[in-house]
C-alpha positions in Angstrom: -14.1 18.1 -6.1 -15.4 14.5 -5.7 -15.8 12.9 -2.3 -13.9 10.1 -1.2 -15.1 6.7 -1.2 -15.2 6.7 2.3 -17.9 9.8 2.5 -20.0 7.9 0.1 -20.4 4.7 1.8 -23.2 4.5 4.3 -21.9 5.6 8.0 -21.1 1.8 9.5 -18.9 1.1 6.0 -16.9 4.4 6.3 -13.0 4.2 6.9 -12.1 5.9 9.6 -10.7 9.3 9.4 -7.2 7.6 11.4 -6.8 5.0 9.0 -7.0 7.5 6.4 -4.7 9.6 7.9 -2.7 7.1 8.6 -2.2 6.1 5.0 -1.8 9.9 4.3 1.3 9.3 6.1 3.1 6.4 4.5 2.2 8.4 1.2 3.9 11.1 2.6 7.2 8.5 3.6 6.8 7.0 0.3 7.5 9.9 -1.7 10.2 11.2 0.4 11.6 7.4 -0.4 11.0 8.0 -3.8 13.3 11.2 -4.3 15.7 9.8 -2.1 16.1 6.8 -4.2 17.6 9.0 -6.9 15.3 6.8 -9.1 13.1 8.6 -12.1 9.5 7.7 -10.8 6.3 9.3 -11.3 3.6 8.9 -8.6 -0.5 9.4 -8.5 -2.2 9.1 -5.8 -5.8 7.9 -7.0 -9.1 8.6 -5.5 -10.6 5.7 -7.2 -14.4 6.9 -5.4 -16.1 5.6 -8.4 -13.9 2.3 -9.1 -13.9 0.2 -5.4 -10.8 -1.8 -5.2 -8.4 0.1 -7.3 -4.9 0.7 -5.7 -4.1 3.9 -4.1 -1.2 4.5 -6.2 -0.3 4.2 -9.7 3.8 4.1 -10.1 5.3 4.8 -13.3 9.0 4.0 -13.7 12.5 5.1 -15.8 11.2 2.3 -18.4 7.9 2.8 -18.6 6.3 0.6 -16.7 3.3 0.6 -14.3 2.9 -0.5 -10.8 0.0 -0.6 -8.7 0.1 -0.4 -4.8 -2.5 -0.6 -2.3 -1.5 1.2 0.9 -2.4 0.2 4.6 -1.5 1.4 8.0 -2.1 -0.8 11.0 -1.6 -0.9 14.9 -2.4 -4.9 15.3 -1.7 -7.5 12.8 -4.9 -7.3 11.0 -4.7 -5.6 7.4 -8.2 -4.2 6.2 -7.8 -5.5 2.6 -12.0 -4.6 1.7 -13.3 -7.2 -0.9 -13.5 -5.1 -3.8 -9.2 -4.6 -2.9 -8.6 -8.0 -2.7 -10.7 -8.9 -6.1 -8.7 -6.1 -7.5 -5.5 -7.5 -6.3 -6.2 -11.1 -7.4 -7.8 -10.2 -11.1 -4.3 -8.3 -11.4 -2.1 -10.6 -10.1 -0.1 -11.0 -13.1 0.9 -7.5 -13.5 3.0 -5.4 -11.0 0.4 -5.2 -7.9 1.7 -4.6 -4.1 0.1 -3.8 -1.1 2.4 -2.0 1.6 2.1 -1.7 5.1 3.2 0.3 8.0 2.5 -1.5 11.5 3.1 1.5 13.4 5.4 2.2 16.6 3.9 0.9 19.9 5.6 1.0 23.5 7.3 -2.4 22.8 7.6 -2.5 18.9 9.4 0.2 16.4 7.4 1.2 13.5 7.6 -1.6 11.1 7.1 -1.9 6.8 6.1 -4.6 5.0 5.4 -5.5 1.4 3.6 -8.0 -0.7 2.7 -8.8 -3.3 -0.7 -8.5 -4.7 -1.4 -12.1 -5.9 -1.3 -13.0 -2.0 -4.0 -10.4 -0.7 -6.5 -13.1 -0.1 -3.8 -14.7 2.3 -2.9 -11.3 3.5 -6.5 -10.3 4.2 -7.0 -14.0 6.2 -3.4 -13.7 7.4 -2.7 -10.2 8.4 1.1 -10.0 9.3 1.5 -13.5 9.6 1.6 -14.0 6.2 5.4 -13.7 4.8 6.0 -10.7 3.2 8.3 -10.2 0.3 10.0 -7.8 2.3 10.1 -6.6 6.0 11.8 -3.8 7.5 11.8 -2.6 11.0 12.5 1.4 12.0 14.6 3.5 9.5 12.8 2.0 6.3 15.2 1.2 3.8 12.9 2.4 0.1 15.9 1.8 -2.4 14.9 -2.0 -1.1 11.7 -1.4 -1.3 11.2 0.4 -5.0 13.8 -2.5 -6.2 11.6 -5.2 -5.2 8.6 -3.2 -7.1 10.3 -1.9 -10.2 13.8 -4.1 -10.6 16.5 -2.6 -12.1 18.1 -5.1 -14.6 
């Protein structure tokens, strides 16, 4: 099985194993949003080891279209966006490209989503959580909102 990206890179470039499982996560809450949707997606997961900068997950919907989102968990308002994401992001921009984010639960603050879109991930990676999202959601994520934003039903 090929290693991750992260294995590859040399030991002060690695991501760390909690963002990764942190990540792991909001997969896991995305597909559970996805078959509660009722919609008729089809979801990868890539391990894109051997192309930096490509989008976690490839999204195929009911009318055959693509959709490419980056996914990132976060405990401040930073969002790692690495430069080969952001150049992936921005050369794509014209397709259907998102990054989403959890900010996750602290003692003050519930767990919080947000989504953007991926023609503003140089903003977003100067930004972090400052920059407007499309969409933001606090708590109980709503992902009918969320996959309706990405893949509109007309």
């Amino acid at each position: 099985m090929p290693q991750s990206l992260s294995t590859l890179l040399p030991q002060d470039r690695q991501i760390p194993q909690t963002a990764q499982k942190r990540e792991a996560d909001l997969w896991t809450k995305m597909k559970k949003g996805m078959k509660d949707s009722k919609r008729n997606f089809q979801a990868t997961r890539l391990e894109t080891w051997a192309t930096p900068g490509v989008p976690d997950v490839v999204l195929l919907d009911e009318k055959g279209n693509f959709h490419f989102i980056e996914l990132k968990a976060t405990s401040s308002k930073a969002v790692d966006l690495r430069p080969h994401q952001v150049a992936w992001l921005c050369n794509h921009r014209h397709g259907s490209v998102w990054v989403l984010v959890k900010k996750l639960k602290t003692k003050k603050l519930e767990q919080q989503l947000f989504l953007f879109d991926g023609s503003d991930a140089m903003d977003l990676k100067l930004e972090g959580l400052k920059f407007t999202p499309k969409l933001h959601q606090i708590k109980d994520f709503d992902w009918s909102e969320v996959f309706n934003l990405i893949s509109p039903i007309d």
